[in-house]
C-alpha positions in Angstrom: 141.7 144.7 84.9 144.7 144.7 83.4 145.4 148.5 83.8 144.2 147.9 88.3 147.1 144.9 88.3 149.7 147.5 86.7 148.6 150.3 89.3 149.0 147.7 92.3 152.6 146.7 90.9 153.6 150.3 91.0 152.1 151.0 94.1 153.4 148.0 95.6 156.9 148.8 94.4 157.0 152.6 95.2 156.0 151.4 98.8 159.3 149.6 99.3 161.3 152.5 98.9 159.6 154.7 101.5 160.9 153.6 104.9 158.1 152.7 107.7 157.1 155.6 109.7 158.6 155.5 112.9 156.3 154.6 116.2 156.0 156.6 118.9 157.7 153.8 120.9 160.6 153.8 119.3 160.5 158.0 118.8 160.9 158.0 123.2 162.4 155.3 123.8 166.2 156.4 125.5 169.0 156.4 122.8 170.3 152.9 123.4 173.3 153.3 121.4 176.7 154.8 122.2 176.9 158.8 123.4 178.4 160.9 121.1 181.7 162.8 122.0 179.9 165.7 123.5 183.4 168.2 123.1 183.2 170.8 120.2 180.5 173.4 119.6 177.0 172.6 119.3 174.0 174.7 118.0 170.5 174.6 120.4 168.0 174.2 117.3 165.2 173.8 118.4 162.8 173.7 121.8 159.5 172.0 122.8 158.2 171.9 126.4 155.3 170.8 128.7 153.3 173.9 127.9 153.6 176.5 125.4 154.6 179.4 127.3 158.3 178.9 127.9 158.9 178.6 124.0 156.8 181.1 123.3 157.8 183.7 125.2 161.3 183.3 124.1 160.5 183.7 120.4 157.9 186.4 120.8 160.3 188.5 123.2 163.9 187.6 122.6 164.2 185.5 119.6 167.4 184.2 120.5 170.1 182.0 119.3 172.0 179.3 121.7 175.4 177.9 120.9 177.5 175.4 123.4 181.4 174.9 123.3 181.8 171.9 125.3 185.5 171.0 126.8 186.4 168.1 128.6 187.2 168.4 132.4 190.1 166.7 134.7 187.4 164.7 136.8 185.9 161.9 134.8 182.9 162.7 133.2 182.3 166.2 133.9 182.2 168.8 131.1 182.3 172.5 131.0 179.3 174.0 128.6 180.1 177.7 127.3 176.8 178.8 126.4 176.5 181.8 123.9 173.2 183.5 123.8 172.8 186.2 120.9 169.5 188.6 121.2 169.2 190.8 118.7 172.3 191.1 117.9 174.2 191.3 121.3 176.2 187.9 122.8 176.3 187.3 125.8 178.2 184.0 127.3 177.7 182.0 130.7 179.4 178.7 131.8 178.4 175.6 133.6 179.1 172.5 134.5 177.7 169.0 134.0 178.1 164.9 134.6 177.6 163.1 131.6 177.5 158.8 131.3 175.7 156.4 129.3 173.6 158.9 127.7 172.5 161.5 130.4 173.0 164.4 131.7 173.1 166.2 135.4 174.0 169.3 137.4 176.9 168.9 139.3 177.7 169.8 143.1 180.6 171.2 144.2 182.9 167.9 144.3 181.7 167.4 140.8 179.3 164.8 141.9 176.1 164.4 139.6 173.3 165.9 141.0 169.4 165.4 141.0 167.4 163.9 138.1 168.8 163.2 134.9 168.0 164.6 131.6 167.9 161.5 129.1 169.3 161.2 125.5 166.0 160.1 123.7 166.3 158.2 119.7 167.2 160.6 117.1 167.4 159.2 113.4 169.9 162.7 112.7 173.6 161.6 112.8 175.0 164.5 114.5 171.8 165.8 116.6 170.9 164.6 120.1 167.5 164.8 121.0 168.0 166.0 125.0 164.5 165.0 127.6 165.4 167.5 130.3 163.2 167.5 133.6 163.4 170.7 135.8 161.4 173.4 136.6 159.8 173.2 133.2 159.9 170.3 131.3 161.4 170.2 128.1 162.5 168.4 124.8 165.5 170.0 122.9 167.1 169.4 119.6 170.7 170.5 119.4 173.2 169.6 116.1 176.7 170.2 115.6 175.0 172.0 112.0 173.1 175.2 112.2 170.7 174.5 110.2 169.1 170.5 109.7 166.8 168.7 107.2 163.1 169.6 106.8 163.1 165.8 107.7 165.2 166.2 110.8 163.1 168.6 111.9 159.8 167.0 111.3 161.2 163.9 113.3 161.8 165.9 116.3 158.1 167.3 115.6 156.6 164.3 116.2 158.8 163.6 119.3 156.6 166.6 120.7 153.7 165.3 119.1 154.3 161.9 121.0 154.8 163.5 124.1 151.9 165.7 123.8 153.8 169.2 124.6 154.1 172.2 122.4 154.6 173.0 119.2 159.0 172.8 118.6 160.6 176.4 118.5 162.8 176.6 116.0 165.5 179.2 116.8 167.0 181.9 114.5 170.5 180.6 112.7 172.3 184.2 113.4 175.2 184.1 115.9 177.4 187.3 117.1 180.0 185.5 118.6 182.8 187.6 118.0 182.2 190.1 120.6 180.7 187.9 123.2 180.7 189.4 126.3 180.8 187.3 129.5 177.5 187.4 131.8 178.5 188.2 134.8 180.7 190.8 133.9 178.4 192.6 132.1 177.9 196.1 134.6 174.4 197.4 135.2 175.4 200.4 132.5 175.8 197.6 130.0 172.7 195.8 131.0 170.6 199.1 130.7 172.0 199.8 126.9 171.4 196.4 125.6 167.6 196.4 127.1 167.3 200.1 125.6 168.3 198.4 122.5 166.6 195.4 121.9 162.9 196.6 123.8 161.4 198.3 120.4 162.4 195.4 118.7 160.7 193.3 121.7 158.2 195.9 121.3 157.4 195.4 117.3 157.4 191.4 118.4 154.4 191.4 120.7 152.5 193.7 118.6 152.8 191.3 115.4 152.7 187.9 117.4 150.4 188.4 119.6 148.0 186.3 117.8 150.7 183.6 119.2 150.3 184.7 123.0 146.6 184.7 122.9 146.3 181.1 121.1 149.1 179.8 123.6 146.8 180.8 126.6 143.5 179.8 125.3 145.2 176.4 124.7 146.9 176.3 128.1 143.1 177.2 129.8 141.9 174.4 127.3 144.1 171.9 128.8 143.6 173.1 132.5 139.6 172.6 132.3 140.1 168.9 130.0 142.3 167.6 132.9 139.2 167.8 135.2 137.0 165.8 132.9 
């Protein structure tokens, strides 16, 4: 008896050290607190969408790493987002523009107006993540940090975001940047464009050969899901 009352002490007080899980409800609810300054860089960690497919495809054929230098515009509340996209080894950058208040973000028109639906800032318990809802073509849930690299808890968090929502497994994406010799999209010529897809399609290659146990099982859960929505 005596040794059961000391097990239930310990128990008891190992419990009060571990904080409650967090709900669901909380886990989507829209951050409520204040936005963070959104100028600096930013590293795009990690992706979940709606279905599989997006994500998948982008690790299986490009495998590709996305940083964001965000500046401050004249107009209130409009940014400008220099993305940097590396691909196996080649960076190439493209630039847009967005309204941002209270915690959301849109496209822009060309008065700088906010434009079409907003994607949300959801709760995130990392200090310098935002955890991004985004509704377009595809929707999606994104982790992005001003680190490279965040916690094995961070990451799980954002995890069960996805869980919660019921999309896709997170994509985490690769930690290697070339950002020296960046090269600017739309300035790239069609010469350019042919070398880097001469380079990168054997590696694209070697990718669907060894994960293409990942293709088939993101289809054969996508047909899954398309035959349970009718029952």
């Amino acid at each position: 008896m005596r040794t059961f009352c000391v097990a239930v002490i310990v128990l008891s007080l190992l419990s009060v050290g571990q904080p409650a899980p967090l709900t669901c409800e909380t886990l989507m609810k829209p951050r409520d607190t204040e936005g963070p300054d959104l100028t600096g860089r930013w590293f795009f960690l990690a992706l979940s969408a709606e279905h599989c497919i997006a994500p998948t495809l982008l690790d299986v054929l490009l495998r590709p790493s996305f940083v964001f230098d965000v500046t401050s515009m004249d107009a209130p509340n409009v940014y400008n987002s220099s993305i940097k996209i590396t691909i196996d080894g080649h960076c190439l950058e493209q630039s847009e523009m967005f309204f941002y208040k209270d915690n959301q973000m849109f496209e822009v028109d060309s008065n700088n107006a906010a434009l079409g639906k907003a994607d949300v800032f959801l709760y995130s318990g990392c200090p310098d993540c935002i955890v991004v809802k985004g509704t377009d073509i595809i929707d999606t849930l994104m982790l992005i940090s001003r680190r490279k690299v965040v916690t094995a808890a961070e990451l799980a968090e954002f995890e069960t975001q996805a869980r919660c929502l019921g999309w896709s497994t997170p994509q985490v994406f690769k930690a290697e940047h070339a950002l020296e010799n960046c090269k600017v999209a739309d300035d790239v010529s069609d010469e350019e464009t042919l070398t880097i897809m001469q380079s990168i399609y054997p590696k694209m290659y070697d990718r669907v050969i060894s994960m293409h146990d990942k293709i088939i099982n993101c289809i054969a859960n996508l047909v899954v899901s398309f035959f349970n929505s009718f029952f």
